[in-house]
C-alpha positions in Angstrom: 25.1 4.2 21.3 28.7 5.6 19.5 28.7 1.7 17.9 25.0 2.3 16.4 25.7 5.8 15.2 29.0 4.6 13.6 27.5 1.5 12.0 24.5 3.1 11.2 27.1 5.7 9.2 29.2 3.5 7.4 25.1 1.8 6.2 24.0 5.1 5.4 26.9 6.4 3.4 26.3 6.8 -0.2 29.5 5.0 -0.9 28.0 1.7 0.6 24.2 0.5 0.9 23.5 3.2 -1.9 26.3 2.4 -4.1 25.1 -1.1 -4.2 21.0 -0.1 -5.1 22.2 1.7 -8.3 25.0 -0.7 -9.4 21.6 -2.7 -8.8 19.5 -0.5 -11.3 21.9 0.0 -13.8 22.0 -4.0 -14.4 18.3 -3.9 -14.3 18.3 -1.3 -16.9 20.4 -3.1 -19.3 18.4 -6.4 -18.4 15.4 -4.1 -19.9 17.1 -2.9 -23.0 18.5 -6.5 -24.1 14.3 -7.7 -23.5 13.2 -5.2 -25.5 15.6 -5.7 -28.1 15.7 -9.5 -28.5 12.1 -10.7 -26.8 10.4 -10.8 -29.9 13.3 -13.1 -31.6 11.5 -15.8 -33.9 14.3 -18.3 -34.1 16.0 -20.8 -31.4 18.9 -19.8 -32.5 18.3 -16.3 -31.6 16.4 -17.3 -28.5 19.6 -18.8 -27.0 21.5 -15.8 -27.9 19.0 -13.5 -26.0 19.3 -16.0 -23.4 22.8 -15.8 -22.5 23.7 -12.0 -23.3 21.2 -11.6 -20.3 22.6 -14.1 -18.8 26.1 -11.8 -19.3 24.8 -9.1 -17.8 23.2 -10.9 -14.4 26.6 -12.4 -13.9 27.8 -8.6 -12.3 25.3 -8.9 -9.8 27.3 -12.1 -8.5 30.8 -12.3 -7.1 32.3 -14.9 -9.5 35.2 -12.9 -10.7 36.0 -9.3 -10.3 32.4 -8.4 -9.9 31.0 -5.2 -8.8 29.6 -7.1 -6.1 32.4 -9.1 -4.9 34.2 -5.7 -4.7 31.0 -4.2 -2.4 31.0 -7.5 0.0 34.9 -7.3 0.5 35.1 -3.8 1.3 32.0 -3.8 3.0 31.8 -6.6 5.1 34.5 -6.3 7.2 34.4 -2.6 7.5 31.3 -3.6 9.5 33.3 -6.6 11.0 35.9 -4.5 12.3 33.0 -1.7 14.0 31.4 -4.7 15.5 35.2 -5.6 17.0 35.5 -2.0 17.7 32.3 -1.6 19.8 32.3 -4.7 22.0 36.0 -4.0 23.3 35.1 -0.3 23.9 32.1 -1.6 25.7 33.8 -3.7 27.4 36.6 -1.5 28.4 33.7 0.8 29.8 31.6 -1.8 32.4 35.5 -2.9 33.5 36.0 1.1 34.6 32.3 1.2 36.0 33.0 -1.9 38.3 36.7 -0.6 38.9 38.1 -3.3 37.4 41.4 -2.9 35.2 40.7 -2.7 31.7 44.1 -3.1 30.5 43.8 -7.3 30.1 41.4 -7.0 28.1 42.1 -8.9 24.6 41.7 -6.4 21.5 44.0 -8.4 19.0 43.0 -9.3 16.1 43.7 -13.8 15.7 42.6 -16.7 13.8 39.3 -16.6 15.2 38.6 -12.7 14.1 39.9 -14.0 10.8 37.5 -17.3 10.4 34.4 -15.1 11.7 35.2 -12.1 9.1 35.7 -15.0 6.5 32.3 -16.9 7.4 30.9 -13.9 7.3 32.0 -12.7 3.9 31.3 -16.1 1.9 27.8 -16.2 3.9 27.0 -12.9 1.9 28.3 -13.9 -1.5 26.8 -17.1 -1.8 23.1 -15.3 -0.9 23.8 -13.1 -3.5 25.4 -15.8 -5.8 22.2 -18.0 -5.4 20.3 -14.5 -6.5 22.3 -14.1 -9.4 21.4 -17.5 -10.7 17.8 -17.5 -9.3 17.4 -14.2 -11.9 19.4 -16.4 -15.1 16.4 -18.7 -14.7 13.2 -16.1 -14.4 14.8 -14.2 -17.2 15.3 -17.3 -19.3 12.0 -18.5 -18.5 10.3 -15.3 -19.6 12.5 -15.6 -22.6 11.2 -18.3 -23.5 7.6 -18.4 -22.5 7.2 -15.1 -24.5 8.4 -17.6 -27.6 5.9 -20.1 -26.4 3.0 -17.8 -26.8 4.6 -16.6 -30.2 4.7 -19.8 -31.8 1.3 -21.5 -30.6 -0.6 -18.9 -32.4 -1.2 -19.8 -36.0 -0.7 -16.6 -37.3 2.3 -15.3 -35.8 3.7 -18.7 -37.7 2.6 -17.7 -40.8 4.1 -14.6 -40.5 7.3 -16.0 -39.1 7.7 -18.1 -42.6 7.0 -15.4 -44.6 9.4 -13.2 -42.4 6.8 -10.7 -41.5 8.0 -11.2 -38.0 11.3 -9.2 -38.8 9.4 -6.2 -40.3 6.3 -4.5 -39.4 4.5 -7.2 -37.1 8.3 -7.5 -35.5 8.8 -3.7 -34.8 5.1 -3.4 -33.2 5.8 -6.3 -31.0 8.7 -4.7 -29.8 7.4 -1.9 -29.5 4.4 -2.6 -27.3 6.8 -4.5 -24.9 9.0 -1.6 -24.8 6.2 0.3 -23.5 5.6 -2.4 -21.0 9.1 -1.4 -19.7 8.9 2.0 -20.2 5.9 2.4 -17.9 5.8 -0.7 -16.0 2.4 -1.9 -16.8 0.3 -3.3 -19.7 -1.5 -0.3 -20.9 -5.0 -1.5 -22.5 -4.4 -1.1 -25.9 -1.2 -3.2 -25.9 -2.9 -5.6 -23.8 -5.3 -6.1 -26.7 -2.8 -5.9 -29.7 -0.8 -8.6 -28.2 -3.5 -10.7 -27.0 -4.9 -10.4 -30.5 -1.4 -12.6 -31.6 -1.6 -15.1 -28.9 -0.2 -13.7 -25.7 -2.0 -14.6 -22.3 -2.3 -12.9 -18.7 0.3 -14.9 -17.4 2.7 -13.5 -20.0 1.4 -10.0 -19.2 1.8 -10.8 -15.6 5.3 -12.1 -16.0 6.4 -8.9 -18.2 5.4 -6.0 -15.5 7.2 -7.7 -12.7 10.5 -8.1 -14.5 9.8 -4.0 -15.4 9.3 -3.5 -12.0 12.4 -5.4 -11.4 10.6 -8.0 -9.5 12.9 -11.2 -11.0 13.6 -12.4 -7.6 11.5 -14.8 -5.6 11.9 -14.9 -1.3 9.4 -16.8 0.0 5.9 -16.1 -1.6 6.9 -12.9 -2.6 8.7 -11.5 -5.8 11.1 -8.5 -4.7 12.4 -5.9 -6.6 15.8 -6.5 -7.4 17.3 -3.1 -6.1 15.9 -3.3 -3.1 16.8 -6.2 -2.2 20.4 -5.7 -2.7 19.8 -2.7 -0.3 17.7 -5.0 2.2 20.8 -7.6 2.1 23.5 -5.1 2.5 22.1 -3.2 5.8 21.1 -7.2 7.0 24.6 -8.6 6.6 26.3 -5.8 7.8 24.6 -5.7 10.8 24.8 -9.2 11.0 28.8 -9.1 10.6 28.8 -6.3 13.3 26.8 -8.6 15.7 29.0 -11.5 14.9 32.1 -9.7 15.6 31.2 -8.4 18.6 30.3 -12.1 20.2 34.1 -13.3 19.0 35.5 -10.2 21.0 33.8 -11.0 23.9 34.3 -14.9 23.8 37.6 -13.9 23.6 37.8 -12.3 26.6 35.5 -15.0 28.1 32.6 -13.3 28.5 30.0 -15.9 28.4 26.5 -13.3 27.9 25.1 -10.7 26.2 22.0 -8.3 26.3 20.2 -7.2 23.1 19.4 -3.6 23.3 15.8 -2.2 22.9 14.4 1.3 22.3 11.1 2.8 21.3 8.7 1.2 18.9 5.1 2.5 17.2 3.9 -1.5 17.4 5.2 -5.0 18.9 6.8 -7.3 15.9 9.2 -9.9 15.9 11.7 -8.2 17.5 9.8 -7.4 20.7 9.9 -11.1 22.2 13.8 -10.3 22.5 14.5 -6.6 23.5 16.2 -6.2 26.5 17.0 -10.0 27.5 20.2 -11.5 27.9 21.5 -14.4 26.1 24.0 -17.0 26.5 27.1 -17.2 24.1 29.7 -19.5 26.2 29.7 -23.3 25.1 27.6 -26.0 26.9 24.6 -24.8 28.7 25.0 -22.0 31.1 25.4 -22.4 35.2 23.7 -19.1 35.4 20.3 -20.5 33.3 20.1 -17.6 30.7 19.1 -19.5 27.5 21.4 -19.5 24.7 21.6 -16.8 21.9 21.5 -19.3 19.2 18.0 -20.6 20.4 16.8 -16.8 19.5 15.0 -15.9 16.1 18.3 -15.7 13.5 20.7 -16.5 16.1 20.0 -12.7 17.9 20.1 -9.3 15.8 19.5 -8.2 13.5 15.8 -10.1 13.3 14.6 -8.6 10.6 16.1 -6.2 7.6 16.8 -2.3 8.4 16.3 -4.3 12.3 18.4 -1.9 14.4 19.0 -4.0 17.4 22.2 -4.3 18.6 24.1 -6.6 21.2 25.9 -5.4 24.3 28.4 -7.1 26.7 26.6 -8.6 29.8 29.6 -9.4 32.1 27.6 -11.4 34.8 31.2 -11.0 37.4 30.3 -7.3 37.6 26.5 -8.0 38.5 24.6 -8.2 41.6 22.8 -11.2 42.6 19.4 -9.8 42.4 20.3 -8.1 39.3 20.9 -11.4 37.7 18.2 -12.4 39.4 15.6 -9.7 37.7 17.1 -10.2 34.1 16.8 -14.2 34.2 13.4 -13.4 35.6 12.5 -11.5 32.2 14.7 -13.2 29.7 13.3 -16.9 30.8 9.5 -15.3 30.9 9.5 -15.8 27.1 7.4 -19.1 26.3 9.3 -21.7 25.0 6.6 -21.6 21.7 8.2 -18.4 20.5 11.8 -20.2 20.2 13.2 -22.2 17.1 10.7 -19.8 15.1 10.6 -18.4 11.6 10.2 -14.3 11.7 6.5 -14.6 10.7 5.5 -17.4 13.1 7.0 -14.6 15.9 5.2 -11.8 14.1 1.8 -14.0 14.5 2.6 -14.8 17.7 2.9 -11.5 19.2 -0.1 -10.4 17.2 -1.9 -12.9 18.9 -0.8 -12.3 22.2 -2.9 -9.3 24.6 -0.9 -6.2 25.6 -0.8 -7.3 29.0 0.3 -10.6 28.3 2.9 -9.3 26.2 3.9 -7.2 29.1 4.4 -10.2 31.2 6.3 -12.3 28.8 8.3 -9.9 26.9 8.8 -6.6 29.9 11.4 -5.3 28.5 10.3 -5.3 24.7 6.8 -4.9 25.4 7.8 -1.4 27.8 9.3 -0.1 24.6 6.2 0.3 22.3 4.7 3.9 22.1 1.7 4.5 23.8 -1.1 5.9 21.4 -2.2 9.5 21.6 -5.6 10.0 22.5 -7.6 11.6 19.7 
């Protein structure tokens, strides 16, 4: 529990996860103030220029150069790298003194293969948030340059474009209204009828509140708000760096399984399938039977962002046979259907499944959910 309270500190800490959501809204508030300020631009000339001063300003929330967030993901990364380290030897170091073993051969050094894991783990993170970074050039581009579609089909924005009306009064209403769209992230009606009285459409209406909302990047089906996802992302790959460390500790010291922890939940999710079971990490398949940890939904915690399951050393020596025995029992009860999932193929599954088959399949996860309260 000392691991999770740590990691979940260094996650927590305004210096990390937090500093990382405003560096995300102050980028998104500049992105605003450049739209508002060069959206209504008549020219191509003038389009391109809009085009790549945002373009200037979504390159901070990448890590090519000195970024922000190359900064962030440096420092932040292996901070929970080295906690993940940190925990499994302690753990470790604690089940040898329970079985009265001698805890002094255990490995804690820090090789080549804490090195490659911490690296991996680093350039996983940066290129997610590098692929974001360009995945937000091209929405804001687009709107850019859809906004100047809609401009330019309609007859008498034209007119007023060659007579350079555009730059005066029917320019400063234009940029005005859209301003407003910013200012109070919707399309209030009147603006919605000024502007589709010069051409504009739902879609472009559509596309302007989620970019206020900061909604300019697309996972899935869904459209997520920039800043939050940069605070989904962090608390995912630093839990996901404090899980990896923890399995190169342990192979080190050729500890071949681990058990993913569980704890109190209001309702089964994707997580419940796993709680609780233990998990192969040595190479080839295991003599023992456990299935391996790669087979599990992500490769084992976290499952899910803000997931808060953890992995713990399961040294198998220090076991009794009926021991084993119970926990192969209810790791292999898990169908086979729920492996080599996505996270909302689990979720489906488990909402499809009965409480008390859920019980049977998943004991340890399933033992976990609250009961409800009579009314």
């Amino acid at each position: 529990m000392a691991a999770t309270r740590e990691l979940n500190s260094l996650i927590n800490n305004a210096r990390t996860v937090a500093a990382l959501e405003a560096h995300a809204r102050r980028v998104l508030a500049r992105i605003e103030k450049q739209l508002i300020a060069g959206v209504s631009a008549a020219s191509s000339q003038q389009i391109a220029g809009v085009v790549r001063k945002l373009n200037d300003i979504v390159s901070s929330m990448g890590v090519k150069g000195k970024t922000f967030m190359k900064r962030w993901i440096t420092r932040n990364i292996e901070s929970a790298f080295v906690l993940g380290d940190d925990a499994a030897t302690r753990q470790l170091r604690e089940q040898f003194k329970k079985a009265l073993a001698d805890p002094k051969g255990i490995k804690a050094g820090w090789g080549s293969v804490n090195q490659t894991s911490l690296r991996t783990m680093t350039a996983a993170m940066e290129a997610t948030m590098g692929t974001r970074a360009e995945q937000m050039k091209h929405a804001l581009g687009k709107l850019v340059r859809d906004t100047q579609t809609s401009l330019n089909s309609n007859i008498a924005i034209q007119r007023a474009t060659i007579n350079g009306v555009i730059r005066r009064a029917t320019g400063r209403q234009l940029r005005d209204d859209i301003a407003s769209i910013f200012l109070r992230n919707t399309v209030s009606p009147e603006v919605r009828k000024r502007l589709a009285s010069i051409g504009f459409r739902g879609r472009d209406f559509g596309a302007w509140e989620e970019v206020a909302r900061g909604q300019i990047i697309t996972v899935g089906k869904i459209r997520i708000n920039v800043a939050s996802y940069s605070e989904l992302v962090a608390r995912t790959q630093m839990r996901e760096a404090h899980t990896v460390a923890g399995i190169a500790r342990l192979q080190q010291n050729q500890i071949d399984h681990v058990q993913i922890s569980n704890h109190a939940q209001d309702k089964p999710d994707e997580c419940t399938p796993w709680a609780g079971n233990v998990y192969y990490i040595g190479e080839g398949d295991d003599s023992a039977g456990f299935p391996p940890l790669s087979s599990v939904l992500n490769g084992g915690p976290p499952f899910h962002p803000r997931c808060v399951h953890v992995i713990r050393p399961y040294v198998i020596v220090f076991k009794t046979a009926d021991a084993i025995q119970k926990d192969l029992d209810a790791t292999n009860a898990l169908p086979k259907r729920f492996f080599g999932k996505e996270s909302q193929d689990i979720r489906r599954l488990v909402k499809e499944t009965s409480a008390k088959d859920l019980r049977k399949i998943a004991p340890r996860g399933a033992s976990d959910i609250k009961k409800k309260k009579a009314a």
